[in-house]
PLY file of the C-alpha trace (Angstrom):
ply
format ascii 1.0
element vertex 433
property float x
property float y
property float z
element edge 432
property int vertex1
property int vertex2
end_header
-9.23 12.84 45.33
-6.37 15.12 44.46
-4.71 12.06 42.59
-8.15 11.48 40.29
-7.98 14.95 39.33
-4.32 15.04 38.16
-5.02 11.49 36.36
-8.09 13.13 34.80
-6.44 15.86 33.49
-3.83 14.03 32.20
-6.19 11.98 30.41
-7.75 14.58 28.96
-4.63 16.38 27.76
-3.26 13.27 26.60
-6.67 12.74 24.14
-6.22 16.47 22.75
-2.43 16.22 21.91
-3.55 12.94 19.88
-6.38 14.56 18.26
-3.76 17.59 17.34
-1.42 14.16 15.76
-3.95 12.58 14.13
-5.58 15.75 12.13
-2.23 17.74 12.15
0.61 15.09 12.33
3.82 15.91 14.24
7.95 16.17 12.96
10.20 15.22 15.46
13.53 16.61 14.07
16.00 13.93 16.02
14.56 10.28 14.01
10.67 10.45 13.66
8.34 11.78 11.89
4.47 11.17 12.38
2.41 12.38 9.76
-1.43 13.61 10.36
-4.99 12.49 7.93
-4.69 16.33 6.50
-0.63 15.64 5.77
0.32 14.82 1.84
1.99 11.96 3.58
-0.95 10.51 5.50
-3.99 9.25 4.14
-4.54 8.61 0.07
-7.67 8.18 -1.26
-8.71 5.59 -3.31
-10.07 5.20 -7.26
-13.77 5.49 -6.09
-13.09 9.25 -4.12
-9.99 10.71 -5.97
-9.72 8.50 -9.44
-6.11 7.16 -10.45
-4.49 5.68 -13.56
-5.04 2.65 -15.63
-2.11 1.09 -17.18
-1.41 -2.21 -19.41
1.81 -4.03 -19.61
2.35 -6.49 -22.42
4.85 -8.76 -21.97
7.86 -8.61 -24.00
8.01 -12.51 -25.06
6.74 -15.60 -27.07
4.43 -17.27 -25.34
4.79 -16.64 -21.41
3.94 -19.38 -19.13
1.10 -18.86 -16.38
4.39 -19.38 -13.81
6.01 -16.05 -15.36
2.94 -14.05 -15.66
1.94 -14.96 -12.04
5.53 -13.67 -10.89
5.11 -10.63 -12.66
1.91 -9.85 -11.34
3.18 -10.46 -7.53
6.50 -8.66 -8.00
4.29 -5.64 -9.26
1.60 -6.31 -6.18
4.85 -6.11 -4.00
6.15 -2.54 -5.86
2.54 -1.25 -5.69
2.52 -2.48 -2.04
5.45 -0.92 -1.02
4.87 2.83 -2.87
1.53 2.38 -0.83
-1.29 1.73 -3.23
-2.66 -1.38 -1.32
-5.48 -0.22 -2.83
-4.70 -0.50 -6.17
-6.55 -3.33 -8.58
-4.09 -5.56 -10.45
-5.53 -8.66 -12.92
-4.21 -10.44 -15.83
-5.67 -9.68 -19.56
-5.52 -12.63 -21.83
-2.45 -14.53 -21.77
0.07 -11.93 -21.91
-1.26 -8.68 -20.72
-1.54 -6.91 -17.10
-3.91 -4.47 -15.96
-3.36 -2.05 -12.98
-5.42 0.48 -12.01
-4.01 2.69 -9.44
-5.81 5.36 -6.90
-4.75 8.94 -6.81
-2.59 9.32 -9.57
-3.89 11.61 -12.21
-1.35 11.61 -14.67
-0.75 8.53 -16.30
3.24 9.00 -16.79
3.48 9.83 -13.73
1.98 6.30 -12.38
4.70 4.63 -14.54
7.44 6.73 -13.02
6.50 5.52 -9.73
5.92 1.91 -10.87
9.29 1.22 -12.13
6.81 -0.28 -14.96
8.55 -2.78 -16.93
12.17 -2.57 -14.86
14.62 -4.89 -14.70
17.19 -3.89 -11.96
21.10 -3.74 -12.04
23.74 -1.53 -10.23
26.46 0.02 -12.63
29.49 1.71 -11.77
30.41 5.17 -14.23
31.99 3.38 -17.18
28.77 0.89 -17.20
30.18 -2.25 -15.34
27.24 -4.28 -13.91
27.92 -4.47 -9.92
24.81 -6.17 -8.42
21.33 -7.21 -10.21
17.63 -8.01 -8.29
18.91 -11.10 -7.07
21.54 -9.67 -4.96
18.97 -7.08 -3.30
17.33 -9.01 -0.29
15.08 -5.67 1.29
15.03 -2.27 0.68
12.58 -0.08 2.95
12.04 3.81 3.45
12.96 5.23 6.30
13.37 9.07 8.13
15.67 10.15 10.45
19.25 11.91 10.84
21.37 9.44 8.59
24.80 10.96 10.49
26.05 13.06 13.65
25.80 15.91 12.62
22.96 15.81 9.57
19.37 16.77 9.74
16.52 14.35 9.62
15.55 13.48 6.33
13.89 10.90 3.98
16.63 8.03 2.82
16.29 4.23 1.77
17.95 1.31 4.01
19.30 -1.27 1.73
19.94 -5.11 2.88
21.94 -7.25 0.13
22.36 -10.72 -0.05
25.96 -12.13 1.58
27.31 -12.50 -2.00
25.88 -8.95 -2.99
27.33 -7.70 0.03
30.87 -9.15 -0.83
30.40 -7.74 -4.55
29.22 -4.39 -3.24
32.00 -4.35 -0.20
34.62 -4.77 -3.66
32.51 -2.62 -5.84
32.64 0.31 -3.23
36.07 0.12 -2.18
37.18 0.84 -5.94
34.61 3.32 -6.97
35.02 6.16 -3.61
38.80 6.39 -5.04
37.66 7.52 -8.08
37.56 11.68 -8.74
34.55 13.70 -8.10
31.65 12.90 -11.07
32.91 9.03 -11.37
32.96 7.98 -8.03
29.10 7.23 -8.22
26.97 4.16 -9.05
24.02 4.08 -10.87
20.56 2.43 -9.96
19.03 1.54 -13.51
15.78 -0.04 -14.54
15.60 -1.34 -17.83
18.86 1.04 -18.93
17.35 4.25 -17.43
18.93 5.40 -14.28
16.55 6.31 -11.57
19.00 7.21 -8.38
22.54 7.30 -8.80
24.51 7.90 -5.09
27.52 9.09 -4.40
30.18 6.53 -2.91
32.49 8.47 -0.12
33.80 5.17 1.53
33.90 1.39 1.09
30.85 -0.11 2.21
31.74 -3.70 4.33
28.50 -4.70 5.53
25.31 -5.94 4.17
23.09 -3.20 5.19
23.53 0.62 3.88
21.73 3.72 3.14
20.98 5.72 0.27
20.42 9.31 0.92
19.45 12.65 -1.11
19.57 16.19 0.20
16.19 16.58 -1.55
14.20 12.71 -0.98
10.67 12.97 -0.52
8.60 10.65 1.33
7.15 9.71 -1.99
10.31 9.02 -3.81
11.92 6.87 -1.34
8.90 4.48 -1.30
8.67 4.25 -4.97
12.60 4.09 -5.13
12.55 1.29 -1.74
9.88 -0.62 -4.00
11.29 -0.77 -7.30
14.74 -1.94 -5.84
13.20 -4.70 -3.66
10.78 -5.95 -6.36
14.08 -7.00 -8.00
14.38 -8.30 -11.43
11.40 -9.48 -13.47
11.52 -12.89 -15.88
11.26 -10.80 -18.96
10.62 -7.17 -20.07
6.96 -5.57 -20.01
5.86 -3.07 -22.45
3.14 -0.48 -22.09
0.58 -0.62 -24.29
-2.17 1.51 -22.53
-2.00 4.47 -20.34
-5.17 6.78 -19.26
-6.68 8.35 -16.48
-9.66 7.89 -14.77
-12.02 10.20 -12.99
-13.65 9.17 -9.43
-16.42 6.75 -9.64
-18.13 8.16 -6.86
-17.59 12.05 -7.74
-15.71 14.82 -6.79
-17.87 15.49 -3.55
-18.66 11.75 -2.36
-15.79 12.37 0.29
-16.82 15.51 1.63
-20.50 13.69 1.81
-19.02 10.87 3.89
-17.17 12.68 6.11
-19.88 15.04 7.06
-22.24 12.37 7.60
-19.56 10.28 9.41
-19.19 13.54 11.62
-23.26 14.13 12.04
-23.54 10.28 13.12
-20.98 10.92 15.90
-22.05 13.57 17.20
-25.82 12.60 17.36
-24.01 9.29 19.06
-22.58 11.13 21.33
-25.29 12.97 22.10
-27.55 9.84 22.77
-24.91 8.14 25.18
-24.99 12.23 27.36
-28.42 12.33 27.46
-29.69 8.45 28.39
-26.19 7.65 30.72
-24.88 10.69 31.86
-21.91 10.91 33.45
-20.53 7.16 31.94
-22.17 8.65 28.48
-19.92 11.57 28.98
-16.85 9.34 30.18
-18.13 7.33 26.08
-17.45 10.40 24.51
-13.96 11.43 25.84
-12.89 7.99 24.96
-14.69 8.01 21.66
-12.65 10.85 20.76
-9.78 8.82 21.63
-10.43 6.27 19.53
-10.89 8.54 16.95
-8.00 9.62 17.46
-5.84 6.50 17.45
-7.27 5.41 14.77
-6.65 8.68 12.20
-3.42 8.15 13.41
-2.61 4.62 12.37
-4.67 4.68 8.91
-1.93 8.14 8.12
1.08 6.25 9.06
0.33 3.19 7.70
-0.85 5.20 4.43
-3.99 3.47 4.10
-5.77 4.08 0.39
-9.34 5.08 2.24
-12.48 4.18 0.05
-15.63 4.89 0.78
-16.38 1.52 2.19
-13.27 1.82 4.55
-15.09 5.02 6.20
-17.71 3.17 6.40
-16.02 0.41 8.26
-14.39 2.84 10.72
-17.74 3.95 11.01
-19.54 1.01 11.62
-16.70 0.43 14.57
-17.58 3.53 15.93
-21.09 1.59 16.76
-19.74 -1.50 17.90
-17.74 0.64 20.28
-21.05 2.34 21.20
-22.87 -1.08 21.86
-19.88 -1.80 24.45
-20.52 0.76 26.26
-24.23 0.37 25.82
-24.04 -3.28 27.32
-21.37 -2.17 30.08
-23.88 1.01 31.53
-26.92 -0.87 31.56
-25.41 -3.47 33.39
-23.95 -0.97 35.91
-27.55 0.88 36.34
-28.60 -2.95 36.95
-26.04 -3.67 40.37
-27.15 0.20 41.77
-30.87 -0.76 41.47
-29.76 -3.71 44.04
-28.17 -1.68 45.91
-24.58 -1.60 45.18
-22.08 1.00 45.63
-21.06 2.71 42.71
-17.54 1.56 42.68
-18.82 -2.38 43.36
-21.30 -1.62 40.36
-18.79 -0.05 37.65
-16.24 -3.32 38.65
-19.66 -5.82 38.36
-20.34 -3.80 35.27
-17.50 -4.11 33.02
-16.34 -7.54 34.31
-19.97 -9.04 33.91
-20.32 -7.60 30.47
-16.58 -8.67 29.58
-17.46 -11.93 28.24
-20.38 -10.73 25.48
-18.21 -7.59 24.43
-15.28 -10.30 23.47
-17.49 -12.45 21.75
-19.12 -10.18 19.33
-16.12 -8.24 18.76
-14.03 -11.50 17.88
-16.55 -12.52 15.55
-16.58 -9.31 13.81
-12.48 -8.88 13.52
-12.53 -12.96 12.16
-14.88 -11.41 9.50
-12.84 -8.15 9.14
-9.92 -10.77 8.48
-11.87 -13.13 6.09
-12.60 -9.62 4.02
-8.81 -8.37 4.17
-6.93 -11.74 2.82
-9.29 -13.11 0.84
-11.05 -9.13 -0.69
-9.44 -6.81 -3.29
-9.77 -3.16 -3.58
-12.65 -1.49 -1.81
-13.54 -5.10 -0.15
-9.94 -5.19 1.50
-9.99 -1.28 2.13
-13.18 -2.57 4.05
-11.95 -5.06 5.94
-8.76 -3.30 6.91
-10.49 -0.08 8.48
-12.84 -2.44 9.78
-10.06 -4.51 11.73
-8.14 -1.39 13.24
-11.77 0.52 14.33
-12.63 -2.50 16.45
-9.23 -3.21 18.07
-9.09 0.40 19.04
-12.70 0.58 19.84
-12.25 -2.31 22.06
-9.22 -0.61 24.04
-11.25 2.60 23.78
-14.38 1.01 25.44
-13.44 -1.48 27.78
-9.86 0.11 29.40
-10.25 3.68 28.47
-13.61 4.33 29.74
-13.56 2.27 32.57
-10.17 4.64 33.75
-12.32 8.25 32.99
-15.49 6.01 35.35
-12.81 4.99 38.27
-11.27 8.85 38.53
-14.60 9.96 38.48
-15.54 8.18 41.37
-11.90 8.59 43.10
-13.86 12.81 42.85
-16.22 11.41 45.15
-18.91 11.97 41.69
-21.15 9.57 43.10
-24.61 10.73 43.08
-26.83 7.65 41.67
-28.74 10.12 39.07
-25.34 11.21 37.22
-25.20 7.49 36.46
-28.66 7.19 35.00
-30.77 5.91 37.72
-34.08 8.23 38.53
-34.01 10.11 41.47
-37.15 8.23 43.04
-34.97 4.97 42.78
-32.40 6.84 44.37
-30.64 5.60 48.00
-27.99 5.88 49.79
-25.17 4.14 49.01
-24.44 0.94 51.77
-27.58 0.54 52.75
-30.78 -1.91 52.23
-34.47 -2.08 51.37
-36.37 -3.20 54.26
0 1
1 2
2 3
3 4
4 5
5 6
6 7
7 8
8 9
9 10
10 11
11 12
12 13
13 14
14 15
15 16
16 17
17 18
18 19
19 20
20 21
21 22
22 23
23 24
24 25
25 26
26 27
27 28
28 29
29 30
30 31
31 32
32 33
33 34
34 35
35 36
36 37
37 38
38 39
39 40
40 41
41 42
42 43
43 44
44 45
45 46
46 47
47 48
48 49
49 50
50 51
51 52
52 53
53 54
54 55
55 56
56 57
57 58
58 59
59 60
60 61
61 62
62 63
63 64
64 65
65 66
66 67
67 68
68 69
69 70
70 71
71 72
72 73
73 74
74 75
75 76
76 77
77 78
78 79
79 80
80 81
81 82
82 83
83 84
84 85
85 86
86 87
87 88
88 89
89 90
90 91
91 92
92 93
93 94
94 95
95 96
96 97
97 98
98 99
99 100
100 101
101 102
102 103
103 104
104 105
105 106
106 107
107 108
108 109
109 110
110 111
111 112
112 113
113 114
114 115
115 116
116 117
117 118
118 119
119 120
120 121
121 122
122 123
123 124
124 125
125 126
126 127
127 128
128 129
129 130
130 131
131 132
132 133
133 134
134 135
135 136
136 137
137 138
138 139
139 140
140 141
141 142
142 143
143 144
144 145
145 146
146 147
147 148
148 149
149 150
150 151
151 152
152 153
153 154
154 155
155 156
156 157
157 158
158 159
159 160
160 161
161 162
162 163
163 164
164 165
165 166
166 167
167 168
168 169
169 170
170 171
171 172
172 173
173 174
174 175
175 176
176 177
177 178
178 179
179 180
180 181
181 182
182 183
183 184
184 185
185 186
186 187
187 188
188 189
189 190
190 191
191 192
192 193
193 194
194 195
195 196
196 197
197 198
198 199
199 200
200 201
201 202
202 203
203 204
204 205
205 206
206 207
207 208
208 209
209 210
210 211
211 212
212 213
213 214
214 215
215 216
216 217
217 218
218 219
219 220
220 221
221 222
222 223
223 224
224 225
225 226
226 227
227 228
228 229
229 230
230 231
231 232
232 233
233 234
234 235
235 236
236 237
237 238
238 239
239 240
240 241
241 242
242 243
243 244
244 245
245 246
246 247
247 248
248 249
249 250
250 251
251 252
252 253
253 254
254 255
255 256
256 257
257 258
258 259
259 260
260 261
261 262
262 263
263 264
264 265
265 266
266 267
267 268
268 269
269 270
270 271
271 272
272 273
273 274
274 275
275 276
276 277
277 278
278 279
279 280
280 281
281 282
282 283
283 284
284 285
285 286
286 287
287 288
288 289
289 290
290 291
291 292
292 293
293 294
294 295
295 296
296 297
297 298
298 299
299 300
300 301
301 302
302 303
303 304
304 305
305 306
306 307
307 308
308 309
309 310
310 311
311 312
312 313
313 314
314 315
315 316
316 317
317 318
318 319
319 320
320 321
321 322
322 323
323 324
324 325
325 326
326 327
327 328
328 329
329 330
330 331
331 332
332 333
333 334
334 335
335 336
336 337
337 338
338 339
339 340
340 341
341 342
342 343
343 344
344 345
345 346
346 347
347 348
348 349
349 350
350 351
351 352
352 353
353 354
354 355
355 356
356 357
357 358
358 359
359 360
360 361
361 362
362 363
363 364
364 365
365 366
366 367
367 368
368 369
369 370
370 371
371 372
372 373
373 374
374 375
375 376
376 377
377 378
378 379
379 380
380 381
381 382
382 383
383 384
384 385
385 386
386 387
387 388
388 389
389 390
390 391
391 392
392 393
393 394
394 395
395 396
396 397
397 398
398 399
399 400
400 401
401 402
402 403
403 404
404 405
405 406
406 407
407 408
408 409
409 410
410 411
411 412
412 413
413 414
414 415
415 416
416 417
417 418
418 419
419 420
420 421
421 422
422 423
423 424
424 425
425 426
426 427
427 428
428 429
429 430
430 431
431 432
């Protein structure tokens, strides 16, 4: 019994410290750094909640082929991508033209800061000697942690270059840290304006390095990672059109959502106390774990959230629901025969194993169909949709079936906390006659 309890309470305290994560998010000051849904970092929300920026590129050439404009538009996917904007709409205008609309970026100048826009990329030393171009750059990711011994934890970009780019660099490197202070630098430009230019202390041998700034923000080292590893486009875009757009749903459709995502929950929760009880209860706590989880990954993985993608984390807070739904009914079934408690939670959740797999499956295949094959608010959709029902199968079928077996491990085993009507009531172990 006294085991239960500690595993109960650890439980328990385990949920709240995740619920503190996901609304709050966490630093740890030695290499991590989780950030929480109300964090700047964490959750941005899309064109339809917050509005964004619409911008045009024309590109700068006779007659581009549907081969070029089709690379421009994926290198720009993969820049958008990586700043974060998965969310972002990008289509082709006539023969020559791009269109990208981009969530939660009000000012228009802005949005083509943290594009890179039209860029070409090339590394130059002080007196304006090309070093490395796109081709040489093979990944470039941000990253946080303490980038020496003795230095703090801060935002910085990991660089990988190609073998030749490496050998270049390793050359480039060794010449330019000799060079006195305010020379011994080289320059990150796109299209001839320089957008990061790091000091060089040392020669740099390897194919992997950092670069790091006293004063990087999460937001600059994504846009900065992305414009570097989007490498060099076929040709030069101009921009021809640059506005902003207001939200399409309004200033208060989030706040709308959210309280009627939080009503629906809590009447849920409700329902699942009052008709099961004790396992309705044991729904709840893990509900609030999956809420948890989930607020959690869509921050970190800084998830553009639409309206439709609440309403796909929603909708996976009922097929959670229904698992437990199928799971208690079954286990009010085996103690109307007769069963213990503990044989009827075990016949419970294994018997209703099989039907919670199957529609689940179905419903992440769909969730899939909707992410890779969608755009915008249709992938947004599909992607909330995906994560909600992985964690709300973990949440339903592992988590509550723990918070059921430490209940019992109490000795909590009077039939009518599990739903079953006092007249109907017997002692466990023994038989009608």
């Amino acid at each position: 019994m006294a085991k239960s309890v500690i595993k109960l309470a650890a439980i328990l305290l385990i949920i709240c410290g995740l619920m503190f994560v996901a609304i709050y998010g966490i630093d740890f000051t030695d290499s991590v750094r989780v950030p929480g849904v109300m964090d700047e970092d964490g959750i941005v929300q899309g064109l339809d909640l917050k509005g964004g920026s619409v911008i045009v590129f024309e590109a700068q050439t006779d007659n581009p082929t549907d081969q070029d404009m089709d690379t421009v538009v994926s290198m720009l996917r993969t820049r958008l991508d990586g700043m974060g904007y998965t969310e972002a709409t990008l289509t082709r205008q006539g023969s020559d033209k791009v269109r990208i609309e981009i969530p939660s970026v009000s000012n228009p100048a802005e949005a083509v800061e943290s594009l890179g826009a039209t860029a070409q990329l090339k590394f130059v030393d002080a007196e304006g000697n090309e070093i490395l171009s796109g081709s040489d750059v093979v990944n470039a990711t941000s990253q946080y942690g303490a980038t020496s011994e003795m230095g703090r934890s801060q935002y910085y970009i990991e660089l990988e270059l190609s073998s030749e780019g490496a050998q270049k660099f390793s050359e480039a490197t060794a010449r330019v840290s000799k060079l006195p202070s305010g020379q011994n630098y080289i320059a990150i430009m796109m299209d001839d304006m320089v957008i990061s230019a790091p000091r060089v202390s040392q020669q740099i041998t390897s194919e992997k390095c950092i670069i790091e700034g006293a004063d990087f923000t999460s937001e600059q080292t994504r846009a900065l990672a992305s414009n570097i590893k989007s490498g060099k486009l076929p040709f030069s875009l101009e921009q021809v059109e640059m506005r902003s757009i207001s939200a399409t749903l309004g200033d208060t459709a989030l706040s709308k959502a959210v309280q009627a995502g939080i009503i629906g929950i809590i009447l849920v929760m409700l329902f699942m106390l009052l008709v099961y009880r004790l396992p309705g209860l044991m729904a709840d706590i893990a509900l609030l774990f999956y809420i948890a989880i989930v607020g959690i990954i869509i921050a970190n993985l800084h998830i553009n959230l639409t309206l439709p993608g609440i309403a796909g984390i929603i909708l996976a807070v009922g097929m959670a629901v229904d698992a437990n739904v199928i799971i208690f009914e079954r286990i009010k079934e085996e103690l109307r025969l007769g069963k213990t408690v503990r044989s009827a939670v075990d016949a419970g959740f294994n018997r209703a194993f099989a039907a919670i797999i199957d529609s689940n499956v179905t419903t992440i295949i769909s969730a899939l169909i909707l992410y890779f094959f969608g755009s915008g608010t249709i992938k947004g959709f599909g992607t909330t949709l995906f994560i909600g029902i992985v964690i709300s199968m973990i949440s339903a079928i592992f988590v509550t079936k723990f918070l059921l077996k430490q209940m019992i491990g109490m000795n909590v085993r009077q039939l009518w906390l599990y739903g079953i009507k006092k007249k109907n009531e017997k002692k466990e172990g023994t038989l009608n006659v």
